[in-house]
C-alpha positions as CSV (number, residue, x, y, z in Angstrom):
1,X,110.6,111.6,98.9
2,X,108.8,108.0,98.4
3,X,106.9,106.8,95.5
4,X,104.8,104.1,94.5
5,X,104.3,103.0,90.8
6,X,101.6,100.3,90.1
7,X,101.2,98.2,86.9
8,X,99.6,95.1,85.9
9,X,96.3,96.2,85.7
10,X,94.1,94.9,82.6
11,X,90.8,93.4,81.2
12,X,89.9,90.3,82.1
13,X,87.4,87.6,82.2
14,X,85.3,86.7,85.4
15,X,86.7,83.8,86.8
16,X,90.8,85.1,85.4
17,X,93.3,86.8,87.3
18,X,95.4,89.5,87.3
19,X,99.0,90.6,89.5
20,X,99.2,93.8,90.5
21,X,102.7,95.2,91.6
22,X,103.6,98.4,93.4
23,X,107.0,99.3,92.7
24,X,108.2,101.1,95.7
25,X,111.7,103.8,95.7
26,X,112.7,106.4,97.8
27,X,112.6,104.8,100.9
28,X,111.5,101.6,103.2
29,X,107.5,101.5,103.9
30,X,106.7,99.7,106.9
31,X,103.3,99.2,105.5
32,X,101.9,98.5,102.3
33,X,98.6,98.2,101.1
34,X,95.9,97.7,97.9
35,X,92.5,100.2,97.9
36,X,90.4,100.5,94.8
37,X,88.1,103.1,93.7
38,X,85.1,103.4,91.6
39,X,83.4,106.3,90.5
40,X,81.2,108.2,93.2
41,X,82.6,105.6,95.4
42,X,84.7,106.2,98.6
43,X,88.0,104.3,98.0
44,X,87.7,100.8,99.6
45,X,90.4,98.9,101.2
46,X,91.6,96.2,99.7
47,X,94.7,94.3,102.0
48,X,97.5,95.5,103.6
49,X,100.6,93.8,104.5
50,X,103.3,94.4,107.4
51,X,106.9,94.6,106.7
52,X,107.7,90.8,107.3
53,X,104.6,89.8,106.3
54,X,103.9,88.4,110.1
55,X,100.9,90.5,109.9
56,X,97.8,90.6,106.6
57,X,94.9,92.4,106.6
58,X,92.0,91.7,103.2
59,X,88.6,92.7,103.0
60,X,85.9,90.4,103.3
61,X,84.7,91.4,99.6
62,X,88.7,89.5,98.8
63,X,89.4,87.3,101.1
64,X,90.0,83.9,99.7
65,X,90.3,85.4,96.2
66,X,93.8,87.9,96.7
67,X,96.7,87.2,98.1
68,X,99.2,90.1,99.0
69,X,102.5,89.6,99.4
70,X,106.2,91.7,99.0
71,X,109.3,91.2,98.4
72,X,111.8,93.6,100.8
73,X,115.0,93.2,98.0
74,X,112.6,94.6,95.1
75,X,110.6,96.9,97.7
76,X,107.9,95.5,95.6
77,X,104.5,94.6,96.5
78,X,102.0,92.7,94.9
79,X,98.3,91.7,94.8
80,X,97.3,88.1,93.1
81,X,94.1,88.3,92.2
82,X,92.1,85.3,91.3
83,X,88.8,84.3,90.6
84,X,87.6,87.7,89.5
85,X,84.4,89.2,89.5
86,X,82.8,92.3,87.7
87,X,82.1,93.8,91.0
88,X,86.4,94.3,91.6
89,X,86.2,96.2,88.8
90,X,87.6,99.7,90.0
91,X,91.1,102.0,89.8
92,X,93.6,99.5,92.4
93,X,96.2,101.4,94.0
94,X,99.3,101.0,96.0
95,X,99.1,102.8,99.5
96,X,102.0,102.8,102.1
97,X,103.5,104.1,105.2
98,X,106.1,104.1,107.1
99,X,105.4,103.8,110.1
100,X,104.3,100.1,111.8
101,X,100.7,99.4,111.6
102,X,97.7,97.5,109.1
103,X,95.1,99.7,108.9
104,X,92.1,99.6,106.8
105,X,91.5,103.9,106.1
106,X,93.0,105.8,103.7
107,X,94.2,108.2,105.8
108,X,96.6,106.4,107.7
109,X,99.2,106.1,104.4
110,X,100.6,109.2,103.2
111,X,102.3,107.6,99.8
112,X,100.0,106.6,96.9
113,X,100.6,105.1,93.2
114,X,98.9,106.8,90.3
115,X,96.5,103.9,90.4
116,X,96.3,101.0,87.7
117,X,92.3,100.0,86.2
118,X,91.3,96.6,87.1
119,X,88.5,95.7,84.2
120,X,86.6,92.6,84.8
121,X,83.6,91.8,82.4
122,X,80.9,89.2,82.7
């Protein structure tokens, strides 16, 4: 009965940006959240982000690079990403539940975009 949609993936530049955003209907997620996925690879967690925003959760690969963020009256998330490297290169995608809690594994979100590719070339 929820969905996610992702968009604003793209190629670009080390050292450019890109803004991902999750477009969220259906119903209210308590939590959403950014994992990427390359192939042969386990999908990686990215950040997460509480309802208010009170509580944020990034990788250590991100941190200092991405900033997530929403905004409740789009039920839209986002993910700035800056400073981009070849190694974030991967399939991004919007996770969420809806019940409270920031958690870093896959299996605690039960809705999932259909993933947008993040190309970053040297």
């Amino acid at each position: 009965q929820g969905q996610l949609v992702e968009s604003g993936g793209g190629l670009v530049q080390a050292g450019g940006s890109l803004r991902l955003s999750c477009a969220a209907s259906g119903r209210s997620f308590s939590t959403m959240a950014w994992f990427r996925q390359t192939p042969g690879k386990e999908r990686e967690f990215v950040a997460a982000i509480s309802w208010s925003g009170n509580t944020i959760n990034y990788a250590n690969s991100v941190k200092g690079r991405f900033i997530i963020s929403r905004d409740n009256t789009k039920s839209t998330a986002y993910l700035q990403m800056d400073s981009l490297k070849p190694e974030d290169t991967a399939d991004y995608y919007c996770a969420a539940r809806v019940g409270v809690g920031v958690y870093v594994d896959t299996r605690h979100y039960s809705y999932w975009g259909q993933g947008t590719q993040v190309t970053v070339s040297s």
